[in-house]
DRENDO-1510 file (C-alpha; in Angstrom, 1 decimal, always signed):
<recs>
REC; n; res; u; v; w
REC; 1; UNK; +0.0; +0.0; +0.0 .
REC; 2; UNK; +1.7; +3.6; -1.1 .
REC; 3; UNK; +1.5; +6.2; +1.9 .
REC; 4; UNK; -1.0; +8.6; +1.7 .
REC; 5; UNK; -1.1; +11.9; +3.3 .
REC; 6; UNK; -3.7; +13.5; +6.2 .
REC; 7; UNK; -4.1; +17.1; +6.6 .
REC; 8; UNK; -6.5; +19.1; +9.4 .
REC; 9; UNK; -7.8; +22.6; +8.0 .
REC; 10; UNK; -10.4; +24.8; +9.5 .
REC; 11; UNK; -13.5; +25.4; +8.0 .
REC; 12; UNK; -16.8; +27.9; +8.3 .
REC; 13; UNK; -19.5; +25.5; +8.1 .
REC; 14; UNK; -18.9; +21.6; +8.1 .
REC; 15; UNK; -22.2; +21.3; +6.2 .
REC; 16; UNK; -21.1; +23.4; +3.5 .
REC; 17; UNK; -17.6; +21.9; +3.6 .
REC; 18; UNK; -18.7; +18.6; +3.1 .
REC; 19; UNK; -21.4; +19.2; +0.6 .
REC; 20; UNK; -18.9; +20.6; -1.6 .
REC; 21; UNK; -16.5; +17.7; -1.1 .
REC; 22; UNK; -19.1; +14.4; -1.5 .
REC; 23; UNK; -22.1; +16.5; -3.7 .
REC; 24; UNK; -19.5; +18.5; -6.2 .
REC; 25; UNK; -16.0; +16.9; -6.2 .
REC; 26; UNK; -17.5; +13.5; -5.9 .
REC; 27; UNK; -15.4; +12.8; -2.9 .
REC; 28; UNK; -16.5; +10.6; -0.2 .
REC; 29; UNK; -17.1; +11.0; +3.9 .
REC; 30; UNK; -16.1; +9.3; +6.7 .
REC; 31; UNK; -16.3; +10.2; +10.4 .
REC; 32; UNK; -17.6; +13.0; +11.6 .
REC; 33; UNK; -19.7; +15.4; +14.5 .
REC; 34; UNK; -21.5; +17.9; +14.2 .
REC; 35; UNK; -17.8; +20.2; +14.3 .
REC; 36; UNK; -15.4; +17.9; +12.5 .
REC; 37; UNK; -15.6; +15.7; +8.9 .
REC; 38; UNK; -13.4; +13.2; +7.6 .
REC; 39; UNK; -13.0; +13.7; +3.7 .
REC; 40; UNK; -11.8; +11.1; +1.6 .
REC; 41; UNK; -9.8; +12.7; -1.2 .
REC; 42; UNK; -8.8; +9.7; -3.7 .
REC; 43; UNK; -7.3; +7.8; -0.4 .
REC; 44; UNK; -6.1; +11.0; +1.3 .
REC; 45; UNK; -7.6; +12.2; +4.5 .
REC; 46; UNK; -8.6; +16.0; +4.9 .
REC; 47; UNK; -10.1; +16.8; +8.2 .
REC; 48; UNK; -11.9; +20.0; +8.6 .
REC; 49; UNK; -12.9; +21.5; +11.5 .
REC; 50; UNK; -15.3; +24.3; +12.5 .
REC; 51; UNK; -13.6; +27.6; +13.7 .
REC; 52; UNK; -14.2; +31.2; +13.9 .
REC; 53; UNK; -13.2; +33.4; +10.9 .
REC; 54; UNK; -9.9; +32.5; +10.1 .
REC; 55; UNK; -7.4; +34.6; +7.1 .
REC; 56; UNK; -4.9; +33.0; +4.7 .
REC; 57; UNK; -3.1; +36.0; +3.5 .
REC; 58; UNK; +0.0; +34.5; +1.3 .
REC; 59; UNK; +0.5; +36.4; -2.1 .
REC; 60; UNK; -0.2; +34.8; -5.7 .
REC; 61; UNK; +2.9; +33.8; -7.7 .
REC; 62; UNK; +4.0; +34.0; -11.2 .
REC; 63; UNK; +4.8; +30.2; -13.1 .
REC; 64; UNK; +5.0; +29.8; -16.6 .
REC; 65; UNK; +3.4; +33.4; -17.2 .
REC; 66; UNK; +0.0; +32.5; -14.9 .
REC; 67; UNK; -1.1; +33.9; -11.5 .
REC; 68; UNK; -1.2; +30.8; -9.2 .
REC; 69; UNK; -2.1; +30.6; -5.7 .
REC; 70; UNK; +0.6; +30.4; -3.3 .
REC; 71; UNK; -1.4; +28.7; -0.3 .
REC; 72; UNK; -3.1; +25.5; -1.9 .
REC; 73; UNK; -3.3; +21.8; -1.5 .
REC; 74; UNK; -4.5; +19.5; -4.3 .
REC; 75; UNK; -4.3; +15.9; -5.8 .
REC; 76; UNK; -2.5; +14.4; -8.4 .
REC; 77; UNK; -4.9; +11.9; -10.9 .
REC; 78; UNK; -4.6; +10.0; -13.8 .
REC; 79; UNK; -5.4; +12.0; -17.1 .
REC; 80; UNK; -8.6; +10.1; -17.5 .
REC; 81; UNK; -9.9; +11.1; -14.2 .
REC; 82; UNK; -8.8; +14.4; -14.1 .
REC; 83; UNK; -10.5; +15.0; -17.7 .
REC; 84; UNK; -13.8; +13.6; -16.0 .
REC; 85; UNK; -13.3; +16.1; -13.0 .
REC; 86; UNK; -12.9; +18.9; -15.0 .
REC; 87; UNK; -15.5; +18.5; -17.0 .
REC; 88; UNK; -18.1; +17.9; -14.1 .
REC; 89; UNK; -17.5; +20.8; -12.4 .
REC; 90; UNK; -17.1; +23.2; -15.6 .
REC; 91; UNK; -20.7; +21.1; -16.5 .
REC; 92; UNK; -21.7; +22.1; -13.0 .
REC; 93; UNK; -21.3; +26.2; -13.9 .
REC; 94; UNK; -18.6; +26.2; -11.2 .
REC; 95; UNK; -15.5; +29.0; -11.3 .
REC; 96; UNK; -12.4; +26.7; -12.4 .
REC; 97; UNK; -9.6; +28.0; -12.3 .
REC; 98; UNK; -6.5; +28.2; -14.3 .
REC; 99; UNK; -6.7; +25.8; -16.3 .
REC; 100; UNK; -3.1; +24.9; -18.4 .
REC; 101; UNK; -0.2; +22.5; -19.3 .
REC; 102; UNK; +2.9; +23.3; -17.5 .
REC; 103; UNK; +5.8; +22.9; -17.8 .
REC; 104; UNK; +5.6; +21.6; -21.7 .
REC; 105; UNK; +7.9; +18.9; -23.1 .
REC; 106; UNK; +10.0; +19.4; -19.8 .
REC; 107; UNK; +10.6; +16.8; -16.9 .
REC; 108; UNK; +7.3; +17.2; -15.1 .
REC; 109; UNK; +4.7; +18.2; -17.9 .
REC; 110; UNK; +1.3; +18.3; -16.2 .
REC; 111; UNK; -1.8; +19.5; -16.8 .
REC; 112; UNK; -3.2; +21.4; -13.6 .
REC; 113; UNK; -6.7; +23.6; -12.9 .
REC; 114; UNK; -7.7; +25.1; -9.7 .
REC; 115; UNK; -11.0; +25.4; -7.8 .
REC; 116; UNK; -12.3; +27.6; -4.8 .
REC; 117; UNK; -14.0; +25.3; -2.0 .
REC; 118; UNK; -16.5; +27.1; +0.7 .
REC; 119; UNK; -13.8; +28.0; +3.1 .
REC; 120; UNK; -11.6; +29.8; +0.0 .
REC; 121; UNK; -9.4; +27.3; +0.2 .
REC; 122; UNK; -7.4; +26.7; -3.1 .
REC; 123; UNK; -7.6; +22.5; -4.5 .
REC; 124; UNK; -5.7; +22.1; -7.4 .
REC; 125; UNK; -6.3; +18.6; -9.4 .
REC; 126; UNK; -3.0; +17.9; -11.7 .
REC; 127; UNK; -2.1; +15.3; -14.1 .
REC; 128; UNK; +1.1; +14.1; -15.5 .
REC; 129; UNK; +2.2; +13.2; -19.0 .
REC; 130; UNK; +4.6; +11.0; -17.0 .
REC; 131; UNK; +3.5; +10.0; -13.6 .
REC; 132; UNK; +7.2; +8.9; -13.0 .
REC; 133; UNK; +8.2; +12.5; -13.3 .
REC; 134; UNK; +6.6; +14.1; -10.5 .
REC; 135; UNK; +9.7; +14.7; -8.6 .
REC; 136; UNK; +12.0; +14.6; -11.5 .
REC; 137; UNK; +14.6; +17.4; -11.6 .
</recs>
């Protein structure tokens, strides 16, 4: 079994938070109260807990000419599933953004887009032309 990765952000509303998640992204639930959900994120564990206003304030940076997000967390999929993804939510009316190839014929070529979830948080879905060159150099 390949390691896969938990993270614990806050969120405004779990409701909200896991509507998003199960209803839109199509990911699934797993534990929760009525101030915590489990998300299941293709295997990897998000936890998001209910808490007061809260402020990311990192500045945007510049890659390959486009404005990216600098605080952001995100899976990496197989180009099959990531085409299926972006299609339901740009079906769905929903604000995807920047979508692009980076990186292009370089180590690394992926495909990447960008979507807002409830709490502003950044999820970025990406897709390699060669999964073995993630961490290529």
């Amino acid at each position: 079994m390949g390691a896969s990765f938990h993270i614990s952000l806050p969120c405004l509303s779990v409701k909200a938070t896991k509507s998003f998640y199960v209803d839109t992204i199509g990911a699934s639930s797993g534990r929760k109260t009525q101030n915590w959900v489990d998300i299941n994120l293709f295997g990897n564990q998000i936890t998001f807990i209910k808490a007061e206003k809260f402020n990311f304030t990192s500045p945007n940076y510049v890659f390959e000419g486009k404005v990216l997000p600098s605080f952001h967390f995100g899976v990496i999929v197989d180009l099959k599933d990531w085409e299926q993804i972006y299609s339901s939510l740009t079906e769905q009316k929903l604000d995807v953004v920047t979508q692009a190839t980076f990186l292009q014929d370089k180590a690394g070529e992926h495909r990447s887009f960008f979507i807002k979830d409830p709490n502003d948080y950044m999820l970025e879905f990406k897709s390699f032309k060669n999964p073995g060159s993630i961490f290529e150099k």
